[in-house]
C-alpha positions, 0 to 999 in steps of 0.5 A, a space after each residue: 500500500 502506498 504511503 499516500 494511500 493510507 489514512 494513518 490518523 485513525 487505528 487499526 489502519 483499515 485495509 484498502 478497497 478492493 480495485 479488481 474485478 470479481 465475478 462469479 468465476 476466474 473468467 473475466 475476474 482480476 486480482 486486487 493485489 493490496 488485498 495480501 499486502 500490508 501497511 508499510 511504514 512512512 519512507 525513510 522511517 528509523 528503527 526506535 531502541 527505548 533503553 530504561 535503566 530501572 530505580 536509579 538516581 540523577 546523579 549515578 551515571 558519569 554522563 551527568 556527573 555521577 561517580 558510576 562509570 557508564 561509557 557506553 551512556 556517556 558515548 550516546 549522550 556526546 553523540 546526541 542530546 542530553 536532557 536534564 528535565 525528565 518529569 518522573 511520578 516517583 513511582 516505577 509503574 505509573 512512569 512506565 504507564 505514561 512513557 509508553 503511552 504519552 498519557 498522564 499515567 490516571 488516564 490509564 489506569 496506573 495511578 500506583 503499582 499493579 500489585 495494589 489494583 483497586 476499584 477506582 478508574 485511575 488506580 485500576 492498573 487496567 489500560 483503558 481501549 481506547 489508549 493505544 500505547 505507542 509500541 502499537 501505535 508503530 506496529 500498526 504502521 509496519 513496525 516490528 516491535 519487542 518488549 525485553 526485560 522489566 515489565 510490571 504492568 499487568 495486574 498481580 491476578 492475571 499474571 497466569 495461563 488463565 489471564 486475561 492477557 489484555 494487560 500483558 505486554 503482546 496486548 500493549 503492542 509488542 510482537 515479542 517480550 521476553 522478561 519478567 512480569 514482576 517489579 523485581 526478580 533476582 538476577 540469578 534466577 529470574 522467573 521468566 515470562 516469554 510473549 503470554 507464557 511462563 517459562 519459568 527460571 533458565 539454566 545457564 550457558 556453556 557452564 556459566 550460570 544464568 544471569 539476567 542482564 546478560 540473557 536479556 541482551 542476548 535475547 535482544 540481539 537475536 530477535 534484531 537477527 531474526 527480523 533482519 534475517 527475514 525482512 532487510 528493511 523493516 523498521 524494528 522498535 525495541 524496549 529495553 529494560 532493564 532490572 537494574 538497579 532495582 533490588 536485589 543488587 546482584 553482581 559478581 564480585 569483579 564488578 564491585 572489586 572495581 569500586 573498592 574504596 572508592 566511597 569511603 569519603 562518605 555522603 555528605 562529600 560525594 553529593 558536593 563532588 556531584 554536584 560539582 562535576 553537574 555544574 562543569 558538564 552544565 547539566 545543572 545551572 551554574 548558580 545552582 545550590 546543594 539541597 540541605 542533606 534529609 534529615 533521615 540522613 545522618 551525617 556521615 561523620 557520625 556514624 560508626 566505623 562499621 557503619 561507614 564500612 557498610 555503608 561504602 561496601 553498598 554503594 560499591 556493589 550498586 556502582 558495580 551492578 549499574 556499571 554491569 547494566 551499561 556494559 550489556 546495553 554497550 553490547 546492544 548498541 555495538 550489535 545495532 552497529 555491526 548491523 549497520 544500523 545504529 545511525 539509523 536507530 532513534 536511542 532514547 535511554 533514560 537512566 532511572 524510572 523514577 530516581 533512587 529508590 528508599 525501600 531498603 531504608 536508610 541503613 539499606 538491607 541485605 533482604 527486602 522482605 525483612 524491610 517489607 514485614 517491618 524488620 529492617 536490618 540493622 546495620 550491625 545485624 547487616 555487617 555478618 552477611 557482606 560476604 554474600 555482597 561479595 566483597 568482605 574476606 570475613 564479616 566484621 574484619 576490619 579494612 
C-alpha cells in the first residue's frame, strides 16, 4: 500500500478497497493485489531502541556527573542530546504507564503499582481501549516491535495461563517480550515470562550460570537477527529494560572489586563532588545550590566505623551492578552497529524510572522482605552477611 494511500490518523489502519474485478468465476475476474499486502511504514522511517535503566538516581551515571562509570551512556549522550528535565511520578509503574503511552499515567489506569489494583478508574492498573500505547501505535504502521526485560504492568491476578492477557505486554503492542512480569526478580534466577507464557527460571550457558542482564541482551540481539534475517528493511522498535538497579543488587564480585574504596569519603562529600562535576558538564545551572542533606540522613561523620564500612561496601556493589547494566546495553548498541544500523536507530535511554529508590531504608538491607514485614536490618545485624555482597574476606574484619 502506498504511503499516500493510507489514512494513518485513525487505528487499526483499515485495509484498502478492493480495485479488481470479481465475478462469479476466474473468467473475466482480476486480482486486487493490496488485498495480501500490508501497511508499510512512512519512507525513510528509523528503527526506535527505548533503553530504561530501572530505580536509579540523577546523579549515578558519569554522563551527568555521577561517580558510576557508564561509557557506553556517556558515548550516546556526546553523540546526541542530553536532557536534564525528565518529569518522573516517583513511582516505577505509573512512569512506565505514561512513557509508553504519552498519557498522564490516571488516564490509564496506573495511578500506583499493579500489585495494589483497586476499584477506582485511575488506580485500576487496567489500560483503558481506547489508549493505544505507542509500541502499537508503530506496529500498526509496519513496525516490528519487542518488549525485553522489566515489565510490571499487568495486574498481580492475571499474571497466569488463565489471564486475561489484555494487560500483558503482546496486548500493549509488542510482537515479542521476553522478561519478567514482576517489579523485581533476582538476577540469578529470574522467573521468566516469554510473549503470554511462563517459562519459568533458565539454566545457564556453556557452564556459566544464568544471569539476567546478560540473557536479556542476548535475547535482544537475536530477535534484531531474526527480523533482519527475514525482512532487510523493516523498521524494528525495541524496549529495553532493564532490572537494574532495582533490588536485589546482584553482581559478581569483579564488578564491585572495581569500586573498592572508592566511597569511603562518605555522603555528605560525594553529593558536593556531584554536584560539582553537574555544574562543569552544565547539566545543572551554574548558580545552582546543594539541597540541605534529609534529615533521615545522618551525617556521615557520625556514624560508626562499621557503619561507614557498610555503608561504602553498598554503594560499591550498586556502582558495580549499574556499571554491569551499561556494559550489556554497550553490547546492544555495538550489535545495532555491526548491523549497520545504529545511525539509523532513534536511542532514547533514560537512566532511572523514577530516581533512587528508599525501600531498603536508610541503613539499606541485605533482604527486602525483612524491610517489607517491618524488620529492617540493622546495620550491625547487616555487617555478618557482606560476604554474600561479595566483597568482605570475613564479616566484621576490619579494612
Amino acid at each position: 500500500m502506498s504511503d499516500e494511500a493510507i489514512d494513518r490518523t485513525k487505528l487499526p489502519i483499515r485495509r484498502p478497497p478492493f480495485t479488481g474485478v470479481a465475478n462469479q468465476t476466474l473468467g473475466g475476474s482480476e486480482p486486487g493485489w493490496e488485498q495480501i499486502g500490508h501497511v508499510k511504514p512512512p519512507e525513510g522511517a528509523p528503527n526506535v531502541l527505548v533503553v530504561l535503566i530501572d530505580d536509579a538516581g540523577f546523579g549515578n551515571p558519569s554522563g551527568f556527573g555521577g561517580p558510576i562509570r557508564t561509557p557506553n551512556y556517556d558515548r550516546m549522550a556526546e553523540n546526541g542530546l542530553r536532557y536534564n528535565r525528565f518529569h518522573v511520578t516517583a513511582m516505577c509503574s505509573p512512569t512506565r504507564a505514561a512513557l509508553l503511552t504519552g498519557r498522564n499515567h490516571h488516564a490509564v489506569g496506573m495511578g500506583g503499582i499493579p500489585e495494589f489494583s483497586g476499584g477506582f478508574p485511575g488506580y485500576s492498573a487496567m489500560l483503558p481501549r481506547d489508549a493505544a500505547p505507542f509500541p502499537k501505535i508503530l506496529k500498526e504502521n509496519g513496525y516490528a516491535p519487542a518488549g525485553i526485560g522489566k515489565w510490571h504492568l499487568t495486574p498481580e491476578k492475571e499474571q497466569g495461563p488463565a489471564g486475561p492477557f489484555n494487560h500483558w505486554p503482546n496486548a500493549w503492542g509488542f510482537d515479542y517480550y521476553w522478561g519478567f512480569l514482576a517489579p523485581e526478580a533476582g538476577q540469578y534466577d529470574t522467573m521468566i515470562s516469554e510473549n503470554q507464557k511462563i517459562i519459568g527460571v533458565q539454566e545457564g550457558r556453556d557452564g556459566k550460570p544464568f544471569y539476567f542482564p546478560e540473557a536479556m541482551t542476548d535475547q535482544a540481539v537475536d530477535w534484531l537477527h531474526g527480523i533482519r534475517g527475514h525482512d532487510s528493511e523493516k523498521p524494528w522498535m525495541k524496549y529495553y529494560s532493564t532490572g537494574c538497579s532495582h533490588a536485589p543488587h546482584h553482581v559478581a564480585k569483579e564488578w564491585s572489586d572495581k569500586y573498592k574504596d572508592q566511597f569511603d569519603q562518605g555522603w555528605d562529600k560525594l553529593r558536593e563532588e556531584t554536584f560539582a562535576r553537574q555544574k562543569a558538564l552544565g547539566v545543572v545551572p551554574a548558580d545552582a545550590e546543594l539541597t540541605p542533606r534529609n534529615a533521615e540522613m545522618p551525617a556521615w561523620d557520625s556514624l560508626s566505623e562499621n557503619s561507614r564500612r557498610l555503608f561504602a561496601h553498598q554503594m560499591e556493589v550498586y556502582a558495580g551492578y549499574s556499571e554491569n547494566a551499561d556494559y550489556h546495553v554497550g553490547r546492544l548498541l555495538d550489535a545495532i552497529e555491526e548491523m549497520g544500523e545504529l545511525d539509523n536507530t532513534v536511542v532514547i535511554w533514560i537512566w532511572g524510572d523514577n530516581g533512587a529508590s528508599l525501600e531498603g531504608t536508610p541503613t539499606g538491607t541485605f533482604k527486602e522482605g525483612t524491610m517489607v514485614n517491618g524488620l529492617p536490618l540493622t546495620d550491625e545485624e547487616q555487617m555478618q552477611l557482606t560476604l554474600k555482597w561479595g566483597g568482605l574476606e570475613e564479616p566484621g574484619a576490619p579494612k
